[in-house]
N, C-alpha and C positions, 0 to 999 in steps of 0.2 A: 046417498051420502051427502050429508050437507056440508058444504065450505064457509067457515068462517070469513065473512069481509073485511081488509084491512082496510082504514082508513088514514090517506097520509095526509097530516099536519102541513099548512102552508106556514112558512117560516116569517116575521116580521121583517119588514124591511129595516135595514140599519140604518139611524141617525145621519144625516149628512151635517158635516162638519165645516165652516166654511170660515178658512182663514186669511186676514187681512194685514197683507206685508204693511209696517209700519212706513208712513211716505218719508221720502230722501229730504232731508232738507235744503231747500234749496239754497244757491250763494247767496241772494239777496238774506233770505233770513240767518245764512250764518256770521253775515258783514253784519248785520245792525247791531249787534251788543258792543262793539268797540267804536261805532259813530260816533261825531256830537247828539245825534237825537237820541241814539240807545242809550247813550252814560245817561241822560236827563231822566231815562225812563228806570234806571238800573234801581236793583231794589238792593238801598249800602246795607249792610251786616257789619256793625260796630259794636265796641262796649267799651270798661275803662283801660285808664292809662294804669300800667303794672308800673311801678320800680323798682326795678330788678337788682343794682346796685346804687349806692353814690360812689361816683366817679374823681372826684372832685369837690371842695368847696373852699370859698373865700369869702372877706367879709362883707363883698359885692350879690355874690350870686352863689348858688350850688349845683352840681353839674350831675345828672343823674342818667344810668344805662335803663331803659326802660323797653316795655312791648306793650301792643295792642294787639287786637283780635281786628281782623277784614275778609269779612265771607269766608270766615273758615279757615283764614290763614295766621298763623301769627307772626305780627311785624316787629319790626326792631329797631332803637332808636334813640335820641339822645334828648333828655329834655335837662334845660336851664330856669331855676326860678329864681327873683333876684329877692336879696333880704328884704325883710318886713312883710309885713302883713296882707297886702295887694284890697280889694283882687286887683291883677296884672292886665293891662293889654297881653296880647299872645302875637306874634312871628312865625306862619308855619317855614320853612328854610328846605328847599327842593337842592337838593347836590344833581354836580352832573353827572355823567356817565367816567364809570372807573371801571378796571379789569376787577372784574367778581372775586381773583384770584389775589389780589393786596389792597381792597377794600375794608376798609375798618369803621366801624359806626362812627361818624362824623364828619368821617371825612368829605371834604369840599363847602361842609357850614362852617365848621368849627370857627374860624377868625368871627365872622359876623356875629354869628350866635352870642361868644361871648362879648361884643361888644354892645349888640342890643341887650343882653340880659347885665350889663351896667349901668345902663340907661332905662329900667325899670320895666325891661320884656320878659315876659314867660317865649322863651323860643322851644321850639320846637321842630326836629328834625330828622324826617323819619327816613330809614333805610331803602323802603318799599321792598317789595318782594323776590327775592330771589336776591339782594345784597345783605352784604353781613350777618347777622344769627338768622334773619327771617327765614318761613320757609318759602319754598320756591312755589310759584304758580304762573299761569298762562300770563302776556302782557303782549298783545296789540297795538303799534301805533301810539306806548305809551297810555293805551286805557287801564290796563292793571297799577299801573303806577300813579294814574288817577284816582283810580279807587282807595287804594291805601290811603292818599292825601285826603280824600275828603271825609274818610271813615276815621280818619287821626282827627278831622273838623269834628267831626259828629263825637269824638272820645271828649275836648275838651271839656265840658261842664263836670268831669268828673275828676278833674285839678280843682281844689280846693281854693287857691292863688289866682285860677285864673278867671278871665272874666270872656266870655264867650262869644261877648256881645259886641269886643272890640278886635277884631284878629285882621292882621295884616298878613300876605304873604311874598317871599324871597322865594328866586331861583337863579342858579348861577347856569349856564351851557344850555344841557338837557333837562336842567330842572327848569331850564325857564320855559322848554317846552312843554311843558310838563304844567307849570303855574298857568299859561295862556287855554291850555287845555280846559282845564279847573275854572277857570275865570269863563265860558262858555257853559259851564254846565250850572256852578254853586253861586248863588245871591249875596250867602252871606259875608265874603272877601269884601272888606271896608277898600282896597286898596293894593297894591300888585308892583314891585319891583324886582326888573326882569337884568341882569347881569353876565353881559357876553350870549345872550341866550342864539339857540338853535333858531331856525325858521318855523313860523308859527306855518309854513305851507309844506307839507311832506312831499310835494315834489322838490321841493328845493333839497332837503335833506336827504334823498335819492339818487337827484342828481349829481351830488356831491360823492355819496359812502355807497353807493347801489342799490339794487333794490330788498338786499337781504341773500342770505344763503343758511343752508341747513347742512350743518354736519355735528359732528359729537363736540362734546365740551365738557368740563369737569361737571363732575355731581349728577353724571345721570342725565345734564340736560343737554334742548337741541335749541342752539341760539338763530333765530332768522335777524340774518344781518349780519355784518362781522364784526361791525362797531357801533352796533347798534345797542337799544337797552331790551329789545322783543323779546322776551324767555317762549321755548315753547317746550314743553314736555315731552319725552320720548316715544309717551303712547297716545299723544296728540290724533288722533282719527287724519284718515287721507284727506277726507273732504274739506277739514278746517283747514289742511294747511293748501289746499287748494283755495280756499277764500282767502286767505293771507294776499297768495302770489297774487290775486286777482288784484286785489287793489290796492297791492305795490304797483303794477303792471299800467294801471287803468286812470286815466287824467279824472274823470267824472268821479269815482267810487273816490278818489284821495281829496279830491276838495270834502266829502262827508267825514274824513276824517280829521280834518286841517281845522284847527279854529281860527285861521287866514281868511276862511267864507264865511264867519261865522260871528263877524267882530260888532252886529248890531246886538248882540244878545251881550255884551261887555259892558259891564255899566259903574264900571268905578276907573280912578284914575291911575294911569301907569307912568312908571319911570323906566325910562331903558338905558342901560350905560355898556361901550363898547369901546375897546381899544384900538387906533390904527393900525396897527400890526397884525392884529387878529386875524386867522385865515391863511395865512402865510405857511403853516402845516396843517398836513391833513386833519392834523384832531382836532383844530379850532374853527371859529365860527365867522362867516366872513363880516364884515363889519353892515354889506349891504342888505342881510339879511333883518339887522336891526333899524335899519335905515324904511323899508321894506315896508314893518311891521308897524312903525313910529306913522308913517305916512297913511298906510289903509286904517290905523285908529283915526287919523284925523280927518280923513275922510269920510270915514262913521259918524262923524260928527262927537268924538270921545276925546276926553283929557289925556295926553301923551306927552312925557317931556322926555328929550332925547339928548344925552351927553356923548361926549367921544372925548376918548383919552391921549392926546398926540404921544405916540411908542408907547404907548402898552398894547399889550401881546392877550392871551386870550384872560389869565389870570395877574391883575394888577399888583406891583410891586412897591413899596416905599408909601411916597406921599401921596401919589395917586390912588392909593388904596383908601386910603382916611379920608382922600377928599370926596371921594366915592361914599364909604361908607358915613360921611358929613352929611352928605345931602340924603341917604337914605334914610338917617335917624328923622331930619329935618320933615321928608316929607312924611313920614311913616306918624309923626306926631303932630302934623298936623293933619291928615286924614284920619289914622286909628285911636291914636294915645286920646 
């Protein structure tokens, strides 16, 4: 009887598959997009100026509720253009920090605004993100709120009125932190008048309001700081908001943030006006931080002129306001206009 031989098949070996966890980023690279070196290197996303309504008009200027586009956000904003033909010099106009919750588009330019756009300015005065209609997005240290401002730069050649090539810019508190920022990263500011402004060093501004804090807030969002302008998002990743604390926390990491270390790369002329009273409540600015910032320009070897307002408080009243805004038309035409 013969037997059949089986023969058993040796089976292929299976595929190895060999997968590579994505690497952590580390703090270093999650700090550099809100530096001064990051913002230089940030790649802006802008387009035009929308007008959404007129607001306003007289036989001076016309007052218009407007948006742009900024990496994807859209912003919200007030722009002035004065009668006739132009093209205009341009004013971009930085407001300072307001509760998000009785915020209304202009508020903190609005006086100025209108009175450069009598004097033959296209002003312009944006929300930044996360105030008034805009929408909300991440803001660092004030870098999100730089981007808006320079991506409102980059909108200007699409005002028919205006002229691109002449732009000055304004900031009152937090916008002048905000303008010193901008003046560190952008070339083309002819010129920079900074008003009651914040400390151009975020230690100082730390040392003052702390170093931030997280908890809920209207709209979803999680504010770092209490009175600060930092939006963060509620699905903000752990790690980021662990680079945040970091350099709040960290002397070295906040000079990268500061354009206080930063003032050889400033290369137009500043005016800074501050009131002696200022500082005297917490929401105001103390006068020596102006003082501070007037002194390390002129030790850069930069143009800086410095006023002080004997009693005025953080926001000027009466005639100190006009003489104020005197000298800013003065210098604004003669470096921009």
């Amino acid at each position: 009887m013969t037997s059949d031989s089986v023969e058993t098949a040796t089976p292929s070996p299976l595929p190895t598959t060999t997968f590579t966890a994505s690497p952590t980023p580390t703090i270093e690279e999650l700090v550099f997009p809100f530096t001064i070196d990051g913002l230089r290197q940030h790649d802006f996303k802008s387009g035009a100026v929308h007008i959404r309504s007129t607001l306003d008009e007289n036989d001076k200027f016309t007052t218009y509720l407007i948006d742009y586009p900024s990496d994807g956000l859209k912003i919200t904003g007030v722009m002035q253009i004065p009668a006739g033909e132009g093209p205009f010099p341009v004013i971009l106009l930085n407001h300072g920090f307001f509760s998000r919750s009785v915020y209304n588009s202009g508020d903190g330019t609005d006086r100025a605004s209108a009175f450069l756009a009598e004097h033959g300015y296209v002003t312009l005065a944006s929300d930044y993100r996360s105030w008034g209609d805009s929408d909300i997005g991440s803001s660092f240290f004030y870098s999100g709120l730089v981007i808006d401002v320079i991506n409102l730069l980059n909108a200007i050649p699409s005002i028919e009125q205006a002229d691109p090539n002449r732009v000055g810019m304004w900031g009152h508190s937090m916008g002048g932190g905000v303008t010193m920022k901008a003046l560190t990263i952008d070339t083309r500011i002819k010129a920079a008048v900074l008003y009651s402004p914040v400390s151009a060093d975020f230690a100082d501004i730390i040392a003052r309001w702390g170093p931030g804090c997280f908890g809920d807030a209207a709209q979803g969002e999680l504010i770092a700081g209490c009175n600060s302008s930092d939006v963060i998002p509620e699905d903000l990743p752990q790690n980021v908001q662990d680079a945040y604390r970091f350099v709040a926390s960290d002397e070295e990491a906040l000079k990268r943030v500061s354009p206080f270390y930063h003032l050889d790369d400033v290369n137009v002329p500043i005016q800074i006006h501050y009131g002696t009273e200022d500082g005297k409540y917490l929401s105001g600015t103390p006068p020596q931080w102006s003082v501070k910032l007037t002194q390390g320009l002129r030790d850069a070897g930069k143009h800086a002129e410095l006023y002080q307002y004997e009693g005025e408080g953080h926001s000027f009243i009466g005639q100190p306001w006009f003489d104020f805004m005197g000298r800013t038309l003065r210098f604004f035409d003669k470096y921009v206009k």
